[in-house]
MDAnalysis code that builds the backbone (N, CA, C; Angstrom):
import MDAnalysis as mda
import numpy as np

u = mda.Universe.empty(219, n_residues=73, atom_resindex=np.repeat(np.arange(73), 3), trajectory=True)
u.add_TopologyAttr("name", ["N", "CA", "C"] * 73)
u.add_TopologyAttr("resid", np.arange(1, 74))
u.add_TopologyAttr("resname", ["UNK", "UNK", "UNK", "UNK", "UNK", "UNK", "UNK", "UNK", "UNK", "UNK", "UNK", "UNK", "UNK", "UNK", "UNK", "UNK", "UNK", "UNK", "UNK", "UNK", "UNK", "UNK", "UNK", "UNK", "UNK", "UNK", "UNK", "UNK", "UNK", "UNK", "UNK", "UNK", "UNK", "UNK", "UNK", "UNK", "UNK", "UNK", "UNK", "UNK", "UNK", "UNK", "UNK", "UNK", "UNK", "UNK", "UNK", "UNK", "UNK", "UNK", "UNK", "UNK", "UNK", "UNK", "UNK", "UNK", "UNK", "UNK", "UNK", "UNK", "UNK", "UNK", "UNK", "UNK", "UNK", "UNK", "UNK", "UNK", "UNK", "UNK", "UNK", "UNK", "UNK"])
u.atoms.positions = np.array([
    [0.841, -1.171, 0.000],
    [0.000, 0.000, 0.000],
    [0.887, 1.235, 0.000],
    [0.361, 2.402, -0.999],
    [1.302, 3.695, -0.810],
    [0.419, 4.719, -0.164],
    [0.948, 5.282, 0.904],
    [0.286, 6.092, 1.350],
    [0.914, 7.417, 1.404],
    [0.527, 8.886, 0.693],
    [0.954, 10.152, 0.898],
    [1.814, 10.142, 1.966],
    [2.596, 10.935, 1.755],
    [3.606, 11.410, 2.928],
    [4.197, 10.380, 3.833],
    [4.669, 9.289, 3.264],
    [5.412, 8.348, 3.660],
    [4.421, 8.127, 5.167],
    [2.980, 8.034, 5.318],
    [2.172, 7.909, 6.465],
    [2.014, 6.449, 6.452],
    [2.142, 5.497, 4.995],
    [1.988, 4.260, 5.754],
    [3.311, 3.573, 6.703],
    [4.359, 4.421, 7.355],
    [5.238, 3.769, 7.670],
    [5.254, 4.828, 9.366],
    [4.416, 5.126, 9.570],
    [4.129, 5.557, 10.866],
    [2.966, 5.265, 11.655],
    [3.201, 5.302, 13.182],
    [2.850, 4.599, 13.714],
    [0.968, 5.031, 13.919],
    [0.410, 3.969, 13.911],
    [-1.175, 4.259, 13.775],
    [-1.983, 5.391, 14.915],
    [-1.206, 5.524, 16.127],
    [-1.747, 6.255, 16.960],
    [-1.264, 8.004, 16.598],
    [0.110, 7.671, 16.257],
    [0.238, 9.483, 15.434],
    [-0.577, 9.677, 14.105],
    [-0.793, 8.701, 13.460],
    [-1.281, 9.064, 11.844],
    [-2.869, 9.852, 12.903],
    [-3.284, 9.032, 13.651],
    [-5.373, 9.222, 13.898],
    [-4.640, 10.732, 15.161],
    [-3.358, 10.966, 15.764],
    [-4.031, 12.211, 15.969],
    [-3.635, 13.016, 15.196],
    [-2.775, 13.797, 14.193],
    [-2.353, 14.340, 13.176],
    [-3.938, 14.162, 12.239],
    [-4.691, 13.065, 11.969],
    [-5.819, 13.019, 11.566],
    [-6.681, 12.116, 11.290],
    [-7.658, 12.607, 12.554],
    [-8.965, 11.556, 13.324],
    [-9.729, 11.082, 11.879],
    [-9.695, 11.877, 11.135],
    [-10.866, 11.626, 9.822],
    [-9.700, 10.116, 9.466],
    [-8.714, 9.503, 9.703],
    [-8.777, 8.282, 9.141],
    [-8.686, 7.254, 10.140],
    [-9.046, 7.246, 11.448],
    [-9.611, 6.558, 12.516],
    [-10.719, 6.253, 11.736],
    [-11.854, 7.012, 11.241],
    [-13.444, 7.137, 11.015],
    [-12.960, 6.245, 10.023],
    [-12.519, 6.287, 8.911],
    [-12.075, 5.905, 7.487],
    [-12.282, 3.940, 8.001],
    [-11.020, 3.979, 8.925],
    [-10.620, 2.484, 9.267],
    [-11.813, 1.498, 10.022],
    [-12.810, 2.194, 10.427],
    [-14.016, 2.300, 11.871],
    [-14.848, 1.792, 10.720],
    [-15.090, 2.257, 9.374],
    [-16.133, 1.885, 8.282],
    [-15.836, 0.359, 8.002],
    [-14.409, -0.342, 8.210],
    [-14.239, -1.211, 7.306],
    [-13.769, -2.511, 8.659],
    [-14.418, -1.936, 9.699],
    [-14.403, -2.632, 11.180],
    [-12.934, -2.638, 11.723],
    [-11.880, -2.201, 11.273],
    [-11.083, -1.717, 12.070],
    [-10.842, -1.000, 12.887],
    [-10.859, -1.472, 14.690],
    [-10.772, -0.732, 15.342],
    [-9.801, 0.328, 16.423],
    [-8.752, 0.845, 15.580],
    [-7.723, 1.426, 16.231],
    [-8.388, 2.281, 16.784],
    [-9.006, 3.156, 16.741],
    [-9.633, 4.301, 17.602],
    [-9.979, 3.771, 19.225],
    [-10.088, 2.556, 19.081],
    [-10.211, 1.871, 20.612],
    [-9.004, 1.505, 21.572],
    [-7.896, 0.899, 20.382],
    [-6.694, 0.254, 20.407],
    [-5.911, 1.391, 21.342],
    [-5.783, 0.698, 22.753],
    [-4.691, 1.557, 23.643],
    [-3.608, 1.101, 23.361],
    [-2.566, 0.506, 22.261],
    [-1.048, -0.050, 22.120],
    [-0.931, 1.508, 21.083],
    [-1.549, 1.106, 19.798],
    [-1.712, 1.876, 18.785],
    [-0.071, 2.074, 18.142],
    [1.199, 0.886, 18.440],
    [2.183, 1.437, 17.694],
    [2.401, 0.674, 16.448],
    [1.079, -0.003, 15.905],
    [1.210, -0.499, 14.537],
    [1.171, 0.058, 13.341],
    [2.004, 0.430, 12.126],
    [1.972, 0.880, 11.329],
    [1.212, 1.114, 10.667],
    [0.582, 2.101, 10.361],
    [-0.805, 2.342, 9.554],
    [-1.158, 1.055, 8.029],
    [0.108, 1.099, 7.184],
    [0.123, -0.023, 6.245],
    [0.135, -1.327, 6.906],
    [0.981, -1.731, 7.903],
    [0.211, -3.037, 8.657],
    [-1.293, -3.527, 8.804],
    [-1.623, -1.875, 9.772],
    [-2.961, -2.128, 10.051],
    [-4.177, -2.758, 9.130],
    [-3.385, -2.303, 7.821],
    [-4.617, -2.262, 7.286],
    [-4.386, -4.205, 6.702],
    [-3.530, -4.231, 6.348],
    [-2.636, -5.623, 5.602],
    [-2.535, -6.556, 6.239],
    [-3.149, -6.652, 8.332],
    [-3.063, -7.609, 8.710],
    [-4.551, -7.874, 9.241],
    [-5.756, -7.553, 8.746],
    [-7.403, -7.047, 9.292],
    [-7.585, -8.325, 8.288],
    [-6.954, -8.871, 7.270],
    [-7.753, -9.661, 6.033],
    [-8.520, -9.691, 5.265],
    [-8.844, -8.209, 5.010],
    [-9.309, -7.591, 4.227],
    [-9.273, -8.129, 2.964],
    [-10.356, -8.087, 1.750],
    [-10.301, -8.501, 0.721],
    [-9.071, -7.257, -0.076],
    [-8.568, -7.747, -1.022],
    [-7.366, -6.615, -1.648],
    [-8.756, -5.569, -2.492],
    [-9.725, -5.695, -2.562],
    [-10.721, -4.600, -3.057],
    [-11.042, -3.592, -2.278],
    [-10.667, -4.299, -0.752],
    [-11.167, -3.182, 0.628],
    [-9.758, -2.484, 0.929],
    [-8.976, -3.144, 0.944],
    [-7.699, -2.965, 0.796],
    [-7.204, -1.903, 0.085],
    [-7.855, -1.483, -1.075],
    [-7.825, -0.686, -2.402],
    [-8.080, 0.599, -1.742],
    [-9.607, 0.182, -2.076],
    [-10.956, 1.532, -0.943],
    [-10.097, 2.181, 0.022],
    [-9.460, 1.642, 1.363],
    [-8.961, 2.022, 2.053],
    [-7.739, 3.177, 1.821],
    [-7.345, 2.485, 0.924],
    [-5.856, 3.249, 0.522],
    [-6.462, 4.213, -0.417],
    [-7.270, 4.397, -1.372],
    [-7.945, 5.727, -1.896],
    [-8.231, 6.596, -1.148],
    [-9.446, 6.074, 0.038],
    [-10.107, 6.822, 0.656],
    [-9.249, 7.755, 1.234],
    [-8.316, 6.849, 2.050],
    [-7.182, 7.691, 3.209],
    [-6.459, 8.586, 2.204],
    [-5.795, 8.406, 0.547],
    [-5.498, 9.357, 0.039],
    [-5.944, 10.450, -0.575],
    [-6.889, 10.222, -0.597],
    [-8.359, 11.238, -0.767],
    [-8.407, 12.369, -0.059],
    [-8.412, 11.949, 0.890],
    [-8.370, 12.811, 2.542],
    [-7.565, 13.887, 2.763],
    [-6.241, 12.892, 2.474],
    [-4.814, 14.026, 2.688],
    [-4.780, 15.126, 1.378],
    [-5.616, 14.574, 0.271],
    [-5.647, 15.168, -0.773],
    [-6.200, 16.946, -0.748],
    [-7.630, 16.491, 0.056],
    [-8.578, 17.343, 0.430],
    [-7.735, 18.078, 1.528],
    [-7.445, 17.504, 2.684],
    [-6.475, 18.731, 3.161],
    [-5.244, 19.232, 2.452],
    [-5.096, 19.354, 1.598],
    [-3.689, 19.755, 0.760],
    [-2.449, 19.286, 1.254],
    [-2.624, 17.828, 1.955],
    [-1.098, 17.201, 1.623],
    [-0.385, 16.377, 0.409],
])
């Protein structure tokens, strides 16, 4: 997965506070880091170890680049 601003290689609890809108993002597709008190799994992990079909997998990685898009990163 490529994620803007080299974000899939940081840790999931800085990506959701830097920006909560992809807590919500991950929350749609029953991933629940927003709950997760460890939170030092890599955002591209997170998503790559849920078993996600590679179509949700896709979605995910649009959506979240979508996002950063809309805020002008």
């Amino acid at each position: 997965m490529e994620f803007k601003n080299g974000l899939g290689d940081k840790a999931i609890q800085d990506v959701m506070q830097t920006y909560p809108e992809i807590g919500e993002i991950l929350a749609r597709y029953d991933i629940g880091c927003t709950a997760c008190k460890v939170g030092i799994c890599l955002l591209k992990d997170v998503v790559s170890i849920h078993g996600l079909s590679k179509e949700d997998e896709a979605k995910i990685e649009l959506e979240i680049n979508q996002q950063l898009s809309v805020k002008g990163e």
